[in-house]
mmCIF entry with sequence, helices, sheets and N, C-alpha, C, O atoms, coordinates in Angstrom:
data_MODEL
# 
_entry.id   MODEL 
# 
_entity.id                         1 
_entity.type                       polymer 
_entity.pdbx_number_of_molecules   1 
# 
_entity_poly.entity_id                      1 
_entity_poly.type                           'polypeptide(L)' 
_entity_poly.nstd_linkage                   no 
_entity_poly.nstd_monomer                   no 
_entity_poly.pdbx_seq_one_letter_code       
;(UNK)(UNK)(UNK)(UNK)(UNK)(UNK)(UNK)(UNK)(UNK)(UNK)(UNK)(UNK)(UNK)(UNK)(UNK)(UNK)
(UNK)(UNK)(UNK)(UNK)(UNK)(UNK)(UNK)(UNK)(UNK)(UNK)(UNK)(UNK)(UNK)(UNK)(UNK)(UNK)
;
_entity_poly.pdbx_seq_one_letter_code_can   XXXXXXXXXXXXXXXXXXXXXXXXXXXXXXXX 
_entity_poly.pdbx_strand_id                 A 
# 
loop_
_entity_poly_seq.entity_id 
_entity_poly_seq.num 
_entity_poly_seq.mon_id 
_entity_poly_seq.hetero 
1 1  UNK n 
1 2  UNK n 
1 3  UNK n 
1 4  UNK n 
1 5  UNK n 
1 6  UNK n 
1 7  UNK n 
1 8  UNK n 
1 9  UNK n 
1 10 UNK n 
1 11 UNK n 
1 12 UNK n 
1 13 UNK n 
1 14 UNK n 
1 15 UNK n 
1 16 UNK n 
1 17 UNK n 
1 18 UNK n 
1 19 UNK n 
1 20 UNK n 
1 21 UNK n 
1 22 UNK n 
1 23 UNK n 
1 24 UNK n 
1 25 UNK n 
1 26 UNK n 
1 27 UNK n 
1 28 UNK n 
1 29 UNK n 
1 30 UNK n 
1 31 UNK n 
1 32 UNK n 
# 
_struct_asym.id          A 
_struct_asym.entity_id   1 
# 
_struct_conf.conf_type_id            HELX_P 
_struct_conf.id                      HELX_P1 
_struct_conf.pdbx_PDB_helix_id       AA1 
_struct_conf.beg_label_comp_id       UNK 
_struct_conf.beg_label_asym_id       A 
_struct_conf.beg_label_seq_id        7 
_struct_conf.pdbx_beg_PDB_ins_code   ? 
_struct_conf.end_label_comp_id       UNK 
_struct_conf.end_label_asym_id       A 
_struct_conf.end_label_seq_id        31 
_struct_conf.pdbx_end_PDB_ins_code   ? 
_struct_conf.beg_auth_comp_id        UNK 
_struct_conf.beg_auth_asym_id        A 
_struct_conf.beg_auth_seq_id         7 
_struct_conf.end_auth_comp_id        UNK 
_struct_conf.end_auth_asym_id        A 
_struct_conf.end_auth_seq_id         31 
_struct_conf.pdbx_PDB_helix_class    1 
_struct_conf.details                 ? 
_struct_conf.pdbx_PDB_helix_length   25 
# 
_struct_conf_type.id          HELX_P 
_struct_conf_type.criteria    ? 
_struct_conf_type.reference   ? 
# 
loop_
_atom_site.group_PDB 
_atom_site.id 
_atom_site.type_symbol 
_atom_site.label_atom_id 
_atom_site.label_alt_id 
_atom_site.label_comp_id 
_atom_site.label_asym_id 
_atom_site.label_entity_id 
_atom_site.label_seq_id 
_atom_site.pdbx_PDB_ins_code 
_atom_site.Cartn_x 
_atom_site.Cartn_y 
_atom_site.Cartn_z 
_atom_site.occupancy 
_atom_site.B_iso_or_equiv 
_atom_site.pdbx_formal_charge 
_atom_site.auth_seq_id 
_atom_site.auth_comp_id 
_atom_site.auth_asym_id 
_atom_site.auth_atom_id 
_atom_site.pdbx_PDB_model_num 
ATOM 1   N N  . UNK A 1 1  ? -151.944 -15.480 -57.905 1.00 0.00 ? 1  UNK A N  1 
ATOM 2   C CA . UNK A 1 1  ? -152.981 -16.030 -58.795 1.00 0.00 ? 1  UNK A CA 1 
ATOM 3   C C  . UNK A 1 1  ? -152.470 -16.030 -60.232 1.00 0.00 ? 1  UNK A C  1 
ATOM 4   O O  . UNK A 1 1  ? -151.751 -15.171 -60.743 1.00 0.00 ? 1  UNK A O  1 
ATOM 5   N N  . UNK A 1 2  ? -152.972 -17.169 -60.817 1.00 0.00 ? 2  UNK A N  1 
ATOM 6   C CA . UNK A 1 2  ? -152.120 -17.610 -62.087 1.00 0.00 ? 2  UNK A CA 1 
ATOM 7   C C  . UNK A 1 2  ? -153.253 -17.005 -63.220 1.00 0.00 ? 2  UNK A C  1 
ATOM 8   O O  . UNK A 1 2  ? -154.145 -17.829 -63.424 1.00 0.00 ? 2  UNK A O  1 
ATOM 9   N N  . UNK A 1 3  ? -153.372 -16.003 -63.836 1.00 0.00 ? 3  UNK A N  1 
ATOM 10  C CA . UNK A 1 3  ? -154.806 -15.782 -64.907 1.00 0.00 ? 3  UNK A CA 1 
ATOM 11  C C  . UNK A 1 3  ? -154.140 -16.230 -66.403 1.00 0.00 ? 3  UNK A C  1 
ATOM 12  O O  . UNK A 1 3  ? -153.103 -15.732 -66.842 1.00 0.00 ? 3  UNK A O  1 
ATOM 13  N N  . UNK A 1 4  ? -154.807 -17.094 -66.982 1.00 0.00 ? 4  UNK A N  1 
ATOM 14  C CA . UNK A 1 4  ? -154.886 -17.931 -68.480 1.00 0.00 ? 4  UNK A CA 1 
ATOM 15  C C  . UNK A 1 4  ? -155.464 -16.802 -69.842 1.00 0.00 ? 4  UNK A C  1 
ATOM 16  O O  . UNK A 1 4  ? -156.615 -16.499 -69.527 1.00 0.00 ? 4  UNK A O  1 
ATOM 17  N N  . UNK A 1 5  ? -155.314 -16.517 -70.388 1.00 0.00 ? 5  UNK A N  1 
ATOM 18  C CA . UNK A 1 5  ? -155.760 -15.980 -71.676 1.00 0.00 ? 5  UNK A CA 1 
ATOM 19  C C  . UNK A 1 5  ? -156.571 -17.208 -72.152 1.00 0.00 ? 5  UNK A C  1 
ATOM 20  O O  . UNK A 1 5  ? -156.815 -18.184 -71.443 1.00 0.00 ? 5  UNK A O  1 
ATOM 21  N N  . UNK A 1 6  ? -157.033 -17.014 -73.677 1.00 0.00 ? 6  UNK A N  1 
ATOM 22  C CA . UNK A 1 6  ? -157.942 -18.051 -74.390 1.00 0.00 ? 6  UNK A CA 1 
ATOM 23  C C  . UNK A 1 6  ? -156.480 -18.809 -75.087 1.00 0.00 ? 6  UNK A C  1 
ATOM 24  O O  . UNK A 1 6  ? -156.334 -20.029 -75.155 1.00 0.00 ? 6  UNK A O  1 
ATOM 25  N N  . UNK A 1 7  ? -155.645 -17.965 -75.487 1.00 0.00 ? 7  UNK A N  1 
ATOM 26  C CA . UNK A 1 7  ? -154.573 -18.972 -76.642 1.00 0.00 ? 7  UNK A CA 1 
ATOM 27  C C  . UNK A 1 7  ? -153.924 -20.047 -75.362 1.00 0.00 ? 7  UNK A C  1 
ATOM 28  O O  . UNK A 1 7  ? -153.494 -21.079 -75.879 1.00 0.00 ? 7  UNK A O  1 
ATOM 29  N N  . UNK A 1 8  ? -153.821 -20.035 -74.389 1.00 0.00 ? 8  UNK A N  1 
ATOM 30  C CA . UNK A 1 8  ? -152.901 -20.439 -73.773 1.00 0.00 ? 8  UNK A CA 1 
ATOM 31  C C  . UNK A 1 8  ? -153.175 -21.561 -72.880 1.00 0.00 ? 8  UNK A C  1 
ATOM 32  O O  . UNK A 1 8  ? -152.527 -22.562 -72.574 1.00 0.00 ? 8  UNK A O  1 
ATOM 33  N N  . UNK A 1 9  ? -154.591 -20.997 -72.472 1.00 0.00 ? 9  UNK A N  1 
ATOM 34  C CA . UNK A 1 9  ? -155.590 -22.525 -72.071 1.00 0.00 ? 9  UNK A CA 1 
ATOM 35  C C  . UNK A 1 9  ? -155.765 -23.072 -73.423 1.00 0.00 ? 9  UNK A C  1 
ATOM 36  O O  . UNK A 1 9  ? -155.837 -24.299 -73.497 1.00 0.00 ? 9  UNK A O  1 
ATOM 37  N N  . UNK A 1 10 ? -155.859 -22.290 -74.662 1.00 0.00 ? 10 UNK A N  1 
ATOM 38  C CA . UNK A 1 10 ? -155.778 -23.805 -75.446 1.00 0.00 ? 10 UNK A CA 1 
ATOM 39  C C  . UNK A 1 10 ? -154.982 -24.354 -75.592 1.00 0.00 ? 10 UNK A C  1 
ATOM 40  O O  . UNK A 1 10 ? -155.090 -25.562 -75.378 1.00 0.00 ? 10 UNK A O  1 
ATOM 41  N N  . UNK A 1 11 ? -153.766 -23.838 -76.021 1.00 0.00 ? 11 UNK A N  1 
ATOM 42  C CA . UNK A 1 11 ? -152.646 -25.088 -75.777 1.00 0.00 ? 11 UNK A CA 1 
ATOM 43  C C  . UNK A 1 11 ? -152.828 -25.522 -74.611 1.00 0.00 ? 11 UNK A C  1 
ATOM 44  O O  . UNK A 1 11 ? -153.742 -26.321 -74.814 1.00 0.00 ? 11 UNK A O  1 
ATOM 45  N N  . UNK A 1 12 ? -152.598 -25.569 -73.470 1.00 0.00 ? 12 UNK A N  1 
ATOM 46  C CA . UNK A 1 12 ? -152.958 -26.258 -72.673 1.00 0.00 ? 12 UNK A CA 1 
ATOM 47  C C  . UNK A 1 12 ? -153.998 -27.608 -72.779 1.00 0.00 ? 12 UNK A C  1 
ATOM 48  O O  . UNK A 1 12 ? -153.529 -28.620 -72.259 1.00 0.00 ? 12 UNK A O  1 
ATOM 49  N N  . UNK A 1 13 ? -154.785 -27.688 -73.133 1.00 0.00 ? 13 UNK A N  1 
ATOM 50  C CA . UNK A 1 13 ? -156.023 -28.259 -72.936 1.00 0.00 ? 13 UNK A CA 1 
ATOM 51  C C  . UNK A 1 13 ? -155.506 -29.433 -74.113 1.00 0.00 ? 13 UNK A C  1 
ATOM 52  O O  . UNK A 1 13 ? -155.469 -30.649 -73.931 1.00 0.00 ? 13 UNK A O  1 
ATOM 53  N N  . UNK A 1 14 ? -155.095 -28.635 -75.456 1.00 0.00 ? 14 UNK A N  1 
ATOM 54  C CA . UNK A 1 14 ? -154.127 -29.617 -76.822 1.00 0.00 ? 14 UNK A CA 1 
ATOM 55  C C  . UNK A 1 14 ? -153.340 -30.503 -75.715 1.00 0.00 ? 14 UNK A C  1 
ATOM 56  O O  . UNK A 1 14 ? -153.428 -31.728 -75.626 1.00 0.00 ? 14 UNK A O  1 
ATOM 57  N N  . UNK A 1 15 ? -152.522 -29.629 -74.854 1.00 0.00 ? 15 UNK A N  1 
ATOM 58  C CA . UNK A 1 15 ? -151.621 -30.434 -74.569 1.00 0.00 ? 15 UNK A CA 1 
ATOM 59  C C  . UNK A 1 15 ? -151.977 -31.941 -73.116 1.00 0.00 ? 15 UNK A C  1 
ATOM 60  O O  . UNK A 1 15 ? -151.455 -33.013 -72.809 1.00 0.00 ? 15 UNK A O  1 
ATOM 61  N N  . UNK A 1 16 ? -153.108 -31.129 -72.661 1.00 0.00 ? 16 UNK A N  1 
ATOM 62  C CA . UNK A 1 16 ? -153.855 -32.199 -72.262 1.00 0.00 ? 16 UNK A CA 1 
ATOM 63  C C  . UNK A 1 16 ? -154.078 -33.363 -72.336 1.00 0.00 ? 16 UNK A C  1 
ATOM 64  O O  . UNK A 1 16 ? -153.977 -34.315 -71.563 1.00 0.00 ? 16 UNK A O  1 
ATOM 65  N N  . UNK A 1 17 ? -154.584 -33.135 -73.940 1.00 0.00 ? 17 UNK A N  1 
ATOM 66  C CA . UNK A 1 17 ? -155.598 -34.445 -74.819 1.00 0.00 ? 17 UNK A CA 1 
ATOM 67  C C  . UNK A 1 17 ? -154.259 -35.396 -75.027 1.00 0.00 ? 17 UNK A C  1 
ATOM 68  O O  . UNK A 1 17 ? -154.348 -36.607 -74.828 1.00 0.00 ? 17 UNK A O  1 
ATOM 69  N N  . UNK A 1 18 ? -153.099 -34.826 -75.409 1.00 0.00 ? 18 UNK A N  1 
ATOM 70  C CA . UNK A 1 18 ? -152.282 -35.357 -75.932 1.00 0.00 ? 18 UNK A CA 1 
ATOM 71  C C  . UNK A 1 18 ? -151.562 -36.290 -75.383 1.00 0.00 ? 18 UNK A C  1 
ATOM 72  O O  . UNK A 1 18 ? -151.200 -37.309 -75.971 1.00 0.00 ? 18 UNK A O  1 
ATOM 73  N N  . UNK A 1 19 ? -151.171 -35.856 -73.610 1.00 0.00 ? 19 UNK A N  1 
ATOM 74  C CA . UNK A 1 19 ? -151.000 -36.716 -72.420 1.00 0.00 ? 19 UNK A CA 1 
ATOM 75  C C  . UNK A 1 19 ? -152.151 -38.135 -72.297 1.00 0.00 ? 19 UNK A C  1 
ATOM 76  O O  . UNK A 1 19 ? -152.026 -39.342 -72.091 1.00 0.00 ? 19 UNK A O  1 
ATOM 77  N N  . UNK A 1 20 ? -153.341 -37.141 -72.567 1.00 0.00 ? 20 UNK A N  1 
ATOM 78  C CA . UNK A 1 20 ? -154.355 -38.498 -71.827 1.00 0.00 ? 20 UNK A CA 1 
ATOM 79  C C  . UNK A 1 20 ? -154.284 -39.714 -73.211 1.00 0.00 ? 20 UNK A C  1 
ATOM 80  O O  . UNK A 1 20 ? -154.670 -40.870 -73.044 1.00 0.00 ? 20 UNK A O  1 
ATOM 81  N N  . UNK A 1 21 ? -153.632 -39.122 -74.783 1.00 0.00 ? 21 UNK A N  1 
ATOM 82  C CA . UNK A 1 21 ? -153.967 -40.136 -75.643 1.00 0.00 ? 21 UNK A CA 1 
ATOM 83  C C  . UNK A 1 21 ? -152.760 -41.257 -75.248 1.00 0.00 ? 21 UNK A C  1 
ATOM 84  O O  . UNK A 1 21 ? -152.800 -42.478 -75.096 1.00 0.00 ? 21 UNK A O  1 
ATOM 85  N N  . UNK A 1 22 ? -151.829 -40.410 -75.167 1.00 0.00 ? 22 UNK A N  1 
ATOM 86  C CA . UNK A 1 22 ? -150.230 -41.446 -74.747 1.00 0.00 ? 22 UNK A CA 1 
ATOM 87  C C  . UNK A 1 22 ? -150.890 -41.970 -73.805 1.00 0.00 ? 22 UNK A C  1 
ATOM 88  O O  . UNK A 1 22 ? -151.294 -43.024 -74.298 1.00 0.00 ? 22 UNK A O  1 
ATOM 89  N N  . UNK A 1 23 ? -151.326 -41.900 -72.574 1.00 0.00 ? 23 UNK A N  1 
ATOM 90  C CA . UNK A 1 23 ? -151.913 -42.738 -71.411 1.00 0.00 ? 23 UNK A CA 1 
ATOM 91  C C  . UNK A 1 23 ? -152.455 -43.607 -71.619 1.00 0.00 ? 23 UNK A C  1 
ATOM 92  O O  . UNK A 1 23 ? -152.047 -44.658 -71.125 1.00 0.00 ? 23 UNK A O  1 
ATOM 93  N N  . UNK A 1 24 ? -153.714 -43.613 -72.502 1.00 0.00 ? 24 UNK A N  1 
ATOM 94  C CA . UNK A 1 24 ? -154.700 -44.569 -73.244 1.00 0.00 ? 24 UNK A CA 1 
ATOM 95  C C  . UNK A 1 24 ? -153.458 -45.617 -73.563 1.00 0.00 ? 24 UNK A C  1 
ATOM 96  O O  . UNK A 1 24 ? -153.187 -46.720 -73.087 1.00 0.00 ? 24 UNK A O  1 
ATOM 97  N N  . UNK A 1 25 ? -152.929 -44.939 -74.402 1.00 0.00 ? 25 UNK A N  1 
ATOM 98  C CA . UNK A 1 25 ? -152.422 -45.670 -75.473 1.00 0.00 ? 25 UNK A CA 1 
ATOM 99  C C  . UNK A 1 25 ? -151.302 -46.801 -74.762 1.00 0.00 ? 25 UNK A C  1 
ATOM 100 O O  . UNK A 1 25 ? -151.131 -47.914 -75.259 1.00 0.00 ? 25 UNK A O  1 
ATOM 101 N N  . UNK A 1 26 ? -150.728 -46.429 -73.782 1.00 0.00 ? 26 UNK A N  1 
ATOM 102 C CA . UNK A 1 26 ? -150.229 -47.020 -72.582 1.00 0.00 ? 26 UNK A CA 1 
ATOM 103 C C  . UNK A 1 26 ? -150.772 -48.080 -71.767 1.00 0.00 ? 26 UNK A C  1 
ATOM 104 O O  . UNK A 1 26 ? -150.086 -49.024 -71.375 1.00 0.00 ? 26 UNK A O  1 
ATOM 105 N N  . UNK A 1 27 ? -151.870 -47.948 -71.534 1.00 0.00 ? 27 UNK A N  1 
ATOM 106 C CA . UNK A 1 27 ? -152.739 -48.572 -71.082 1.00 0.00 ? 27 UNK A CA 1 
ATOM 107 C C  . UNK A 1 27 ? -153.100 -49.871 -71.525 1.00 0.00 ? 27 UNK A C  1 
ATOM 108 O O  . UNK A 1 27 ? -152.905 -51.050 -71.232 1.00 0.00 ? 27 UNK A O  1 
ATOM 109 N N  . UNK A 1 28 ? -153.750 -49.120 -72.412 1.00 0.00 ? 28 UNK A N  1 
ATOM 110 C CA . UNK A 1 28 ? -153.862 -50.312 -73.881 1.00 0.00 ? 28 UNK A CA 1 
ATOM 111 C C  . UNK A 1 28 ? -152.843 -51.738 -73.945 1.00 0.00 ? 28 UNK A C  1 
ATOM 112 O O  . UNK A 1 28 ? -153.038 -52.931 -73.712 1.00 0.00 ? 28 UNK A O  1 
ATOM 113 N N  . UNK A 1 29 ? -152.085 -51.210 -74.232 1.00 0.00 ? 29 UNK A N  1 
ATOM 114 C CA . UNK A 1 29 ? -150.711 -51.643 -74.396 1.00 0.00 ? 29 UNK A CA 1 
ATOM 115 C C  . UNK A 1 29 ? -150.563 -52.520 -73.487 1.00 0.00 ? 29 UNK A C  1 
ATOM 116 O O  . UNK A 1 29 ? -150.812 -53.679 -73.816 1.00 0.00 ? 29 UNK A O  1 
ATOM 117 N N  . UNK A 1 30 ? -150.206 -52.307 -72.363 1.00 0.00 ? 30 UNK A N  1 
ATOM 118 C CA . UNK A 1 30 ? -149.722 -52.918 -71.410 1.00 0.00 ? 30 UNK A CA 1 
ATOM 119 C C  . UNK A 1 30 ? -151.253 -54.240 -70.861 1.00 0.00 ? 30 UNK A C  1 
ATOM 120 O O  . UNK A 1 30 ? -150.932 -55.334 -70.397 1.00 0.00 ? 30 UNK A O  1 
ATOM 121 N N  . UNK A 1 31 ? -152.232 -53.994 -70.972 1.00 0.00 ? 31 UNK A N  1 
ATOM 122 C CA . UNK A 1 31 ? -153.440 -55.060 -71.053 1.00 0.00 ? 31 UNK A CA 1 
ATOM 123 C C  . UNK A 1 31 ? -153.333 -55.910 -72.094 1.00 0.00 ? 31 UNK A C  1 
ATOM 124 O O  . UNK A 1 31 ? -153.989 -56.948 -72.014 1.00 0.00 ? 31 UNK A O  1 
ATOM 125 N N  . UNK A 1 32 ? -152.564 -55.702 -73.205 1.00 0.00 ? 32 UNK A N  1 
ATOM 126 C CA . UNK A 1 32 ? -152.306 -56.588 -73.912 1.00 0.00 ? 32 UNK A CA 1 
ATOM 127 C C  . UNK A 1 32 ? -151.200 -58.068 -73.902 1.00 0.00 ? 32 UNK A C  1 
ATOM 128 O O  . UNK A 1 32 ? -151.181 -58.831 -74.869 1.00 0.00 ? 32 UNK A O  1 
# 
């Protein structure tokens, strides 16, 4: 079992947003 602290799920979660904005942004892009 993998247990997360608070600092570490947040990066995580930063690093999340950051994937899904490149994705968007990918997305985007390519509909154009």
């Amino acid at each position: 079992m993998f247990i997360l602290n608070k600092d570490s799920f947040q990066e995580i979660s930063e690093t999340t947003n950051l994937i899904d904005d490149v994705f968007l942004e990918s997305l985007e892009t390519i509909q154009m």
